[in-house]
C-alpha positions as CSV (number, residue, x, y, z in Angstrom):
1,X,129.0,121.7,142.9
2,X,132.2,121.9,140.5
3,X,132.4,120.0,137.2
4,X,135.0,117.1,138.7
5,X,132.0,116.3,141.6
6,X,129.1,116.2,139.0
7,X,130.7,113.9,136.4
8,X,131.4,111.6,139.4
9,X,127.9,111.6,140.4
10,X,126.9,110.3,137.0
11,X,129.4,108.0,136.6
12,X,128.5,106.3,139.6
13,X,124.9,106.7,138.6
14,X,125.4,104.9,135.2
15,X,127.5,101.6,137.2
16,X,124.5,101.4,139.4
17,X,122.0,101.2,136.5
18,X,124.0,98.8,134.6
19,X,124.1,96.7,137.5
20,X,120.3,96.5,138.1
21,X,120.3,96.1,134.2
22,X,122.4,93.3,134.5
23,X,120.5,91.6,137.6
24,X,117.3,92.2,136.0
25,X,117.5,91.3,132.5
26,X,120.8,90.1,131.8
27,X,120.6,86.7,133.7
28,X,122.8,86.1,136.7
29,X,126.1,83.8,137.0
30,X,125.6,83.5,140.4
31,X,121.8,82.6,140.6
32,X,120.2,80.2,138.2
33,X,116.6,81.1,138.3
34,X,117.7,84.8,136.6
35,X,117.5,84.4,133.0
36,X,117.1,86.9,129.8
37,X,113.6,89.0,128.9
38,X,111.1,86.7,127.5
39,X,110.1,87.5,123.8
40,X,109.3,90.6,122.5
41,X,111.7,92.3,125.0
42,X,114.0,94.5,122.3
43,X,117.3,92.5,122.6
44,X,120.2,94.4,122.7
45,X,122.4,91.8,124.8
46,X,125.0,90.0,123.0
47,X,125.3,86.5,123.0
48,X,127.9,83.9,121.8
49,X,127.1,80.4,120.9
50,X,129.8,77.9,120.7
51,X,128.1,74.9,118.9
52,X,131.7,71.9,119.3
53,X,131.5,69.2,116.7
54,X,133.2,66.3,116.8
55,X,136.8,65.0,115.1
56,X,137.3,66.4,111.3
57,X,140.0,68.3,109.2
58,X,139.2,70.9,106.6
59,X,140.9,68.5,103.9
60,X,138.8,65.5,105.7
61,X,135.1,67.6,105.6
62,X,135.5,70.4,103.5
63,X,136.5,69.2,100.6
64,X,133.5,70.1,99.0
65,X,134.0,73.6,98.4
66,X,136.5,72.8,96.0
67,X,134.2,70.0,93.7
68,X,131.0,71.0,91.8
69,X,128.3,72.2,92.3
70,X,130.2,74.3,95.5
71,X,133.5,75.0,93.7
72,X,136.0,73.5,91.5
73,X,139.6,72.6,91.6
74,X,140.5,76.1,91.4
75,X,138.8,77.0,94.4
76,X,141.3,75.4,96.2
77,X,145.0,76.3,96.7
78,X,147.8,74.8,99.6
79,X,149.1,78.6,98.7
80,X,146.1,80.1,97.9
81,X,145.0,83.5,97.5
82,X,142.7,85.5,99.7
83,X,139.3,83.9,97.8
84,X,141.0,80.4,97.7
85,X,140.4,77.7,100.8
86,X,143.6,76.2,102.0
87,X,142.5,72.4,101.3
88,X,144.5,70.1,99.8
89,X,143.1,66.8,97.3
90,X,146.1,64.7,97.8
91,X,148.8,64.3,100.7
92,X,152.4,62.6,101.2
93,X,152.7,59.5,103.1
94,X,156.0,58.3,105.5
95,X,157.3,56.6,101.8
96,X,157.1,60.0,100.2
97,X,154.3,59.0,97.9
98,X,151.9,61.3,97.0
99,X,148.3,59.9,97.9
100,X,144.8,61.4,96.5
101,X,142.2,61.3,99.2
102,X,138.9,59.0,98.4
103,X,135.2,60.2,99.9
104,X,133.4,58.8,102.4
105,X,130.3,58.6,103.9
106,X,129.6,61.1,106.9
107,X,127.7,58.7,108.6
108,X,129.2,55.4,109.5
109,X,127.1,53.3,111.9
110,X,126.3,50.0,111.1
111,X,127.3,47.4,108.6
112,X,128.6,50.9,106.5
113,X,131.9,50.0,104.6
114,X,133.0,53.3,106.1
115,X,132.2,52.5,109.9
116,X,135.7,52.9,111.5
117,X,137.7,55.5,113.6
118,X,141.4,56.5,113.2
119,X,143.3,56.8,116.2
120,X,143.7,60.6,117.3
121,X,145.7,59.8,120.4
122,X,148.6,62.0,120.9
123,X,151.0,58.8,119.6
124,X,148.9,59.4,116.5
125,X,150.0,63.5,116.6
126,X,153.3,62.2,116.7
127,X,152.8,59.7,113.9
128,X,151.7,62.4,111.3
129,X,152.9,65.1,112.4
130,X,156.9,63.8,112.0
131,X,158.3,66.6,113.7
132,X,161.6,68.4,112.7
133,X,163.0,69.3,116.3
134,X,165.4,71.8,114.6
135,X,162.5,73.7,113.5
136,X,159.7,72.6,115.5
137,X,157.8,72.2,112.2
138,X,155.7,69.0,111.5
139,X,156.8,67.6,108.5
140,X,152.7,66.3,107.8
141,X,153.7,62.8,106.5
142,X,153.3,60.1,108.6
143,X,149.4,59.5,108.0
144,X,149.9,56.5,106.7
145,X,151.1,55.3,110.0
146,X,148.4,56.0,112.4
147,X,146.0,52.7,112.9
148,X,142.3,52.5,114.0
149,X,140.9,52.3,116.9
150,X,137.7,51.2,115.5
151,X,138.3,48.4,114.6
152,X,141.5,47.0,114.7
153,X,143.2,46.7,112.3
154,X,141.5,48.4,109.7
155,X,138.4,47.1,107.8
156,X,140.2,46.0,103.9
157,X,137.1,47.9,102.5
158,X,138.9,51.2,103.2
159,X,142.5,49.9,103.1
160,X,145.3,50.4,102.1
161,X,144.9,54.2,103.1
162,X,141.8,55.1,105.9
163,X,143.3,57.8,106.9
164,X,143.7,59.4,103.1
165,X,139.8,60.7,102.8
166,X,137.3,63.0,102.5
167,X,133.4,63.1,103.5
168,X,130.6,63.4,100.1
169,X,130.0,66.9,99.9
170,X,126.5,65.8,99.6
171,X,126.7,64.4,103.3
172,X,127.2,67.9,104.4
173,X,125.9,70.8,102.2
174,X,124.5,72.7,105.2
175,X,128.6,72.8,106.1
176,X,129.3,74.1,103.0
177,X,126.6,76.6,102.7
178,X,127.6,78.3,106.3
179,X,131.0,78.5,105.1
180,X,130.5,80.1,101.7
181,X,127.6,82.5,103.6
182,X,130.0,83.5,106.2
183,X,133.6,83.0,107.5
184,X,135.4,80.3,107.2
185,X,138.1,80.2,109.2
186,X,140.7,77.1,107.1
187,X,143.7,77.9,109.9
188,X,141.8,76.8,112.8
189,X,144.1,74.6,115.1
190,X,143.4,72.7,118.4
191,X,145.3,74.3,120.7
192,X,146.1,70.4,122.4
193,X,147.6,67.4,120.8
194,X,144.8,65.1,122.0
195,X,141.5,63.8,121.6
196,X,138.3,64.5,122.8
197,X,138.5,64.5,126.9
198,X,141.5,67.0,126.7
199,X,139.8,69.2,123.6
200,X,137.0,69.5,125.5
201,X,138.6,70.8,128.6
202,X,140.1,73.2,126.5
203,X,137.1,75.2,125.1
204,X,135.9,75.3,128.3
205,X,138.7,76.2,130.4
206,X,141.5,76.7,127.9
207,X,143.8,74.2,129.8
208,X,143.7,70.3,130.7
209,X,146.0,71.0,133.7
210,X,145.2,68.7,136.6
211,X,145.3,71.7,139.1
212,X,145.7,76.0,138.5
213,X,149.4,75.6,139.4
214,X,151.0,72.5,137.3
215,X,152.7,72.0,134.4
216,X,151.5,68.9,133.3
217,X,148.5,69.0,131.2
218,X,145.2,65.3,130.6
219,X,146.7,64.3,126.9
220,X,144.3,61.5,126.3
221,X,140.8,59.7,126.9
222,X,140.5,57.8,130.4
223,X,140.3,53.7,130.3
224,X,138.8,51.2,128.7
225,X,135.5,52.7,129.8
226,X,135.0,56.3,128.2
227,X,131.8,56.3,130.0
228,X,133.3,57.1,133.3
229,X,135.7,60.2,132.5
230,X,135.0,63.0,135.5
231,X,134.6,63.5,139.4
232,X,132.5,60.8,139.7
233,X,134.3,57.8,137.9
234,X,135.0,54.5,139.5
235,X,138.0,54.6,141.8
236,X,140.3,52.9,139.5
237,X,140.1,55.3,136.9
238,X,143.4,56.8,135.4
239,X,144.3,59.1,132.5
240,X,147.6,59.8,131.2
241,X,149.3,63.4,131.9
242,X,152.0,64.9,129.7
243,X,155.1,67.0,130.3
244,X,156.4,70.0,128.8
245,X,159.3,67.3,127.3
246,X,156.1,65.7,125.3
247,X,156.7,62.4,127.6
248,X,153.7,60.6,128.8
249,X,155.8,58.5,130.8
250,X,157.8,60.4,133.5
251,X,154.8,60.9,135.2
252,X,151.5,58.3,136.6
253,X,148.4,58.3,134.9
254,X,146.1,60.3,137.4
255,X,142.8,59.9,138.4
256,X,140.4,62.3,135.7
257,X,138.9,64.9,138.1
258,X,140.8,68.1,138.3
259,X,140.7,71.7,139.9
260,X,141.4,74.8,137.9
261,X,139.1,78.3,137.2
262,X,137.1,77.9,134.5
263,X,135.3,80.5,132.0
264,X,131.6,80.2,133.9
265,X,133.5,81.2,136.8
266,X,134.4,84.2,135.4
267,X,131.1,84.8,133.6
268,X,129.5,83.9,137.3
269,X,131.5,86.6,138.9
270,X,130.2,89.2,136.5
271,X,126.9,88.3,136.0
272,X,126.7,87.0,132.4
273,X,124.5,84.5,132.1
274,X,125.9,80.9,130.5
275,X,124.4,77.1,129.7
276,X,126.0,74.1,128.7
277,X,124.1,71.5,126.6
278,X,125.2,68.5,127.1
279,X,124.3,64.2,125.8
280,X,125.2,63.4,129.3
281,X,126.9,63.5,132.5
282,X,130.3,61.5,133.4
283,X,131.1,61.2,129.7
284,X,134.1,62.9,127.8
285,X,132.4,65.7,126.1
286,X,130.6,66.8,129.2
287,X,133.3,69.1,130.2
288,X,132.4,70.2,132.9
289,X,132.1,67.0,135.4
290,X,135.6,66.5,135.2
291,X,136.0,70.3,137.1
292,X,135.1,69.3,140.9
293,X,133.8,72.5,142.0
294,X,131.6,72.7,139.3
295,X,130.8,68.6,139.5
296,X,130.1,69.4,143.0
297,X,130.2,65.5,144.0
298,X,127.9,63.9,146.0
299,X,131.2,62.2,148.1
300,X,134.6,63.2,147.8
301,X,136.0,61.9,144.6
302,X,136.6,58.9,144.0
303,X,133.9,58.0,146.0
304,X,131.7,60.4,144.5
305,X,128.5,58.8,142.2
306,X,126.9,61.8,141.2
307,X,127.7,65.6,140.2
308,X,125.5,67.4,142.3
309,X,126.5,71.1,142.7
310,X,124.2,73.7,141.9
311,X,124.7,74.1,138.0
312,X,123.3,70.9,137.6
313,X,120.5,70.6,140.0
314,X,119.3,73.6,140.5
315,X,115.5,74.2,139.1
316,X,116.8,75.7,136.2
317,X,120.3,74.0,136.2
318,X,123.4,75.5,133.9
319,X,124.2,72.4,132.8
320,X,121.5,70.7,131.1
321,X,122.3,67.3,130.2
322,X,120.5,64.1,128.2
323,X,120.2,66.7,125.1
324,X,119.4,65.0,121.4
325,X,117.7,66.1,118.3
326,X,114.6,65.3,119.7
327,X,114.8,66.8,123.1
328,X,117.0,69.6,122.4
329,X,116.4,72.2,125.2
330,X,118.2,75.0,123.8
331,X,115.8,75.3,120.8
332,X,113.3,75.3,123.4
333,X,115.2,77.9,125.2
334,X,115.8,79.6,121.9
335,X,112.0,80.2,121.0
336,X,111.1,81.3,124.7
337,X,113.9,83.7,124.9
338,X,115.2,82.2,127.7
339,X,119.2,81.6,125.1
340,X,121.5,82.7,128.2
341,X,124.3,84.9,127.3
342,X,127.1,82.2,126.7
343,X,126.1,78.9,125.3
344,X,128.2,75.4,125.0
345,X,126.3,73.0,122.7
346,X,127.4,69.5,122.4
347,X,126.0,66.9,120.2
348,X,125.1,63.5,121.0
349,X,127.0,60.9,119.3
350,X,124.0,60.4,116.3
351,X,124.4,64.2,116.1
352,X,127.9,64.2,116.0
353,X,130.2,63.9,113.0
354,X,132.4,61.3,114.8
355,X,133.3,58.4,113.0
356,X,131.9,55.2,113.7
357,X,129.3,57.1,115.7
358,X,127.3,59.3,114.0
359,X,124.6,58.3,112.1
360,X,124.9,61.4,110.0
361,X,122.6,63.6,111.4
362,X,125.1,66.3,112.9
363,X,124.6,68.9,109.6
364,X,120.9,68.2,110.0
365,X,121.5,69.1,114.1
366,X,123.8,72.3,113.8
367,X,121.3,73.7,111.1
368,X,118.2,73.6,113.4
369,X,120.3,75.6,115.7
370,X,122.0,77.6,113.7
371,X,118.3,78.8,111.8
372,X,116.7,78.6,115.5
373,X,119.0,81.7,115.8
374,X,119.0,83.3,112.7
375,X,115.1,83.1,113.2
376,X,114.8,84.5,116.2
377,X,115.5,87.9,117.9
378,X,118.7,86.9,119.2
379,X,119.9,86.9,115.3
380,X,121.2,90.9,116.1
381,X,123.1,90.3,118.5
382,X,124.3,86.9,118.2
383,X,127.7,85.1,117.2
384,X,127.4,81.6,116.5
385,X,131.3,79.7,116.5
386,X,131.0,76.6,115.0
387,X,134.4,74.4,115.7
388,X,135.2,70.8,115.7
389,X,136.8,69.5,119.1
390,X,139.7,67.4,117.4
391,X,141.1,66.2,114.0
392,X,139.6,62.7,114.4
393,X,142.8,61.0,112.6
394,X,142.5,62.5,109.3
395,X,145.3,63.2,107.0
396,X,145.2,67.4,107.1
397,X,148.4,68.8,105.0
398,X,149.3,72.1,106.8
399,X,151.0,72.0,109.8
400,X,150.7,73.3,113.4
401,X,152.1,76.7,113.9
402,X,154.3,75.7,116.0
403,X,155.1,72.4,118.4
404,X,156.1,73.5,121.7
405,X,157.6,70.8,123.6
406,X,161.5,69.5,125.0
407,X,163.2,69.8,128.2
408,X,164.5,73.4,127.8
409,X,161.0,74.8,126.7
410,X,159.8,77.5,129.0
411,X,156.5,78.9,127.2
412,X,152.9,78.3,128.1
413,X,151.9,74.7,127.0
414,X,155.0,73.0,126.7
415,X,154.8,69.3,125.9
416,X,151.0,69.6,124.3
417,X,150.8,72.6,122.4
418,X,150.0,73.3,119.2
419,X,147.8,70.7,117.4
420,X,146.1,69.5,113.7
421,X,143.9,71.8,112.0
422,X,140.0,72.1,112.7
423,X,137.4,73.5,110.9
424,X,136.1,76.9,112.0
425,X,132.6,78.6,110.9
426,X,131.7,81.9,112.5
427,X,128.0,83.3,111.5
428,X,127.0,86.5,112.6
429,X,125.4,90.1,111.2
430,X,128.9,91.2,111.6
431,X,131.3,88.5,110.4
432,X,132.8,89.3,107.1
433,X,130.5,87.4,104.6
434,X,131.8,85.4,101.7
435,X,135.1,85.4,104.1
436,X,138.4,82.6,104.3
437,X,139.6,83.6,107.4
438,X,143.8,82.7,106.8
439,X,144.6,83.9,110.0
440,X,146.3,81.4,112.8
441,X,143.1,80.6,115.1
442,X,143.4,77.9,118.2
443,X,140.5,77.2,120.7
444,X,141.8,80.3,123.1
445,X,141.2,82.3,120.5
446,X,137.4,81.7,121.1
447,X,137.7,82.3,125.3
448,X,139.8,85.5,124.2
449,X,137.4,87.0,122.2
450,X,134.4,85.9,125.1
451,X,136.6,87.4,127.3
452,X,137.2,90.8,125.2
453,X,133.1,91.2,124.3
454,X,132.2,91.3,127.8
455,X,134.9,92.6,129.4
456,X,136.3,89.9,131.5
457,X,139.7,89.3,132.9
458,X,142.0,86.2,132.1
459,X,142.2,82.7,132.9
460,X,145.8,82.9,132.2
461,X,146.3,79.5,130.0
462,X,144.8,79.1,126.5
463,X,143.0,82.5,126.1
464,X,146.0,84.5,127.2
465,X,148.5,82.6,125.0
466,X,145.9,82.6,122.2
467,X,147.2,82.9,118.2
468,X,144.7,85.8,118.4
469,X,141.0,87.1,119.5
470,X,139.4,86.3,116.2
471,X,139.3,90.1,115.2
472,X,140.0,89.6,112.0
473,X,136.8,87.9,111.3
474,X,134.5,90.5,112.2
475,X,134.0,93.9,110.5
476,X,131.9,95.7,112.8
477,X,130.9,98.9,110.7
478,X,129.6,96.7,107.6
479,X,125.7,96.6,107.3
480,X,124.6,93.8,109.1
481,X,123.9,90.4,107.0
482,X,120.5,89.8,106.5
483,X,120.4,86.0,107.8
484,X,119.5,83.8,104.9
485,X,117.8,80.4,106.4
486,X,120.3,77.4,105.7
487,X,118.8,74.7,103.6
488,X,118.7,71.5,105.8
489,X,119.8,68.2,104.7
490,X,117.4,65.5,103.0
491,X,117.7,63.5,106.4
492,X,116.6,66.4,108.6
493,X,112.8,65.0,109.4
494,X,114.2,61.5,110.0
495,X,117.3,63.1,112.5
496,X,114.8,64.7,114.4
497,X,112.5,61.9,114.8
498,X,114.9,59.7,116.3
499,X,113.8,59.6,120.0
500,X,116.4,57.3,120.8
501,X,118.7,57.7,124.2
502,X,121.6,60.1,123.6
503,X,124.4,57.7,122.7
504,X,127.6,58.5,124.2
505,X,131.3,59.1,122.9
506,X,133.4,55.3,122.8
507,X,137.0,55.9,124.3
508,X,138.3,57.4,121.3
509,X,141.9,58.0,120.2
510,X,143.3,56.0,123.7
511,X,146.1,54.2,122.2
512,X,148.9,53.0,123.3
């Protein structure tokens, strides 16, 4: 037998063994009940864990690292060097006057002076972002001109500039800690001009587009009842489409239920095992009901009442929904070794930093995860992206890469493309500690870099047009980090005792 025939042989001897690996320890995309080793298996899979919080800027939430006892003044630069974060203590309003932002509490609920919500609507991108058309560079001053949506107008405790503030370091130290432990990434950017019902179509499917084929991508929150955002909303529900012009006019609102490949399905079709924690279903952080053939709808929509496909009621569903604090199923899944592969968390609205929501337990939240991880045997093999979904309405002084919209625009995402700034953590034995990523990320960033690690093809939308794969933040030959256990907040016992129902998203950012 010649050389040529042999190393064929093994080839095809090697595919057949990592296949049987795969079915038999990896956990299976295309049947629920196979999941990962149980514990004290030696881990050598990797895993990614994409923990989305909810509507803040760097200037809005990290301010922090540039005040005692985190930083100082110095630590901070709006041209800073590569050990300076790119966060700004002041910003320029529509009059051209220079404004210094005021703290805030992180959690608002209640009869909190702070308990409102900008508008983060794509009228409100508009507002601050003042684009010059010549350049297609947002101009970043017309804060000042976006109003809240909770309540309206604008409580005079916080007047006469809401949108001018940032959160008390205190309010979230773990934050700060994870970002001066690993990388902090300070040119994150939403890759859509919306709020929360677009951005979270976007992580999940890098595109909003109502079908594979159209042009047009969701831009906003559904109705007057947020509650009912997916296959199975009420048959009168509408959201609003935009254009690759930037108009949310020339075309009807639509009904929010859509039908495009997702990243599960291309995990499913190679065998890599994924879950999506979610608060609940029908709401506009639980991506995936708003994808019909992974709602799987008990009628056809809008008839449908239910999402009933197989990721959600089969006996170890994908999507696990009804998830807080105190009934937080991937900890559970964490400590049995049962973490699948690829892993959406999504808080509940106490767990969340959204304004006028939370009740500030989100730090306290992402840190049980987070050391859950680090704790565990996944720790290895693990990379943990923590992002925020939108900007929530907060003033942010640098400005998208680039705005891609008017009528002779030919590019992917026309009309909705790029937005604000986000905050991006990535913690990992191989992220560059002590890191400020400067590098232009966006949300397909995070599906490209999925996509690279276990060799998957493209969607073709967000993660093919991504401003890059996240490279930059990992040094893959460096000695892996020893994970140090991040200090939780003085709040943590009381967030996790909270046994309340998972409260769900209000219609945030719909204005008109």
């Amino acid at each position: 037998m010649n050389r040529l025939a042999l190393l064929s042989i093994s080839l095809l001897l090697l595919v057949v063994t990592g296949l049987l690996l795969s079915l038999n320890a990896c956990g299976g995309g295309g049947d629920s009940s196979i999941i990962p080793p149980p514990p004290g298996t030696n881990y050598n899979l990797p895993h990614v864990v994409i923990i989305f919080q909810e509507n803040r800027t760097p200037d809005n939430l990290f301010q922090g690292l540039c005040l005692p006892p985190n930083g100082t003044s110095n630590s901070c630069s709006t041209s800073p060097t590569a050990s300076q974060y790119d966060i700004a203590s002041s910003g320029v309003d529509s009059t051209g006057t220079t404004v210094t932002l005021s703290p805030l509490d992180l959690g608002t609920v209640g009869d909190s002076p702070d308990n409102y919500d900008m508008s983060h609507a794509h009228s409100a991108f508009v507002k601050m972002c003042d684009l010059n058309t010549s350049t297609g560079v947002c101009q970043m001053d017309g804060a000042d001109l976006i109003p809240c949506d909770i309540p309206v107008p604008c409580p005079a405790s916080v007047l006469p500039d809401p949108q001018f503030k940032y959160v008390v370091p205190s309010d979230v130290q773990p934050y700060l800690t994870m970002a001066q432990q690993y990388t902090f990434g300070d040119h994150m950017f939403q890759t859509n001009q919306g709020p929360s019902f677009p951005a979270h179509q976007f992580i999940l499917s890098g595109t909003s587009a109502p079908t594979a084929a159209s042009n047009l991508f969701v831009a906003e929150n559904g109705g007057a009842d947020a509650a009912n955002d997916g296959c199975f909303s009420p048959p009168n529900a509408t959201v609003r489409v935009i254009d690759p012009a930037g108009s949310e006019t020339s075309n009807p609102p639509i009904y929010p239920c859509f039908e495009h490949p997702t990243l599960t399905d291309l995990l499913d079709s190679a065998n890599i095992s994924w879950r999506y924690y979610a608060p609940s279903p029908g709401y506009i952080w639980t991506a995936p009901d708003a994808i019909q053939h992974m709602c799987g709808p008990n009628a056809t929509p809008p008839n449908a009442t239910a999402c009933v496909g197989p990721d959600w009621t089969a006996p170890s569903p994908k999507i696990v929904v009804n998830q807080t604090q105190s009934n937080a199923q991937v900890l559970t899944d964490i400590a049995s070794g049962h973490l699948p592969q690829v892993t959406w968390v999504i808080p509940d609205g106490q767990d969340s930093d959204h304004a006028s929501l939370n009740d500030g337990c989100g730090p306290s939240w992402v840190t049980s995860i987070v050391n859950a991880i680090g704790n565990s045997q996944y720790w290895p093999n693990t990379t943990i992206i923590l992002a925020w979904d939108d900007w929530g309405g907060w003033y942010d002084h640098v400005p998208p890469p680039q705005v891609l919209a008017g009528d002779n625009c030919t590019q992917w995402g026309c009309g909705y493309v790029y937005g604000f700034r986000v905050p991006l953590i990535v913690i990992s034995p191989y992220a560059k500690p002590v890191y400020i990523s400067h590098v232009n990320h966006d949300f397909g960033s995070i599906l490209k870099f999925i996509e690279t690690k276990f060799n998957l093809p493209s969607l073709g939308y967000a993660d093919t047009n991504a401003l890059d794969d996240l490279s930059d933040v990992f040094n893959f030959g460096q000695t892996p980090n020893v994970f140090q256990p991040i200090t939780p907040p003085p709040d943590d016992a009381t967030c996790k005792s909270d046994t309340s129902p998972p409260t769900d998203p209000d219609d945030d950012g719909d204005e008109d």
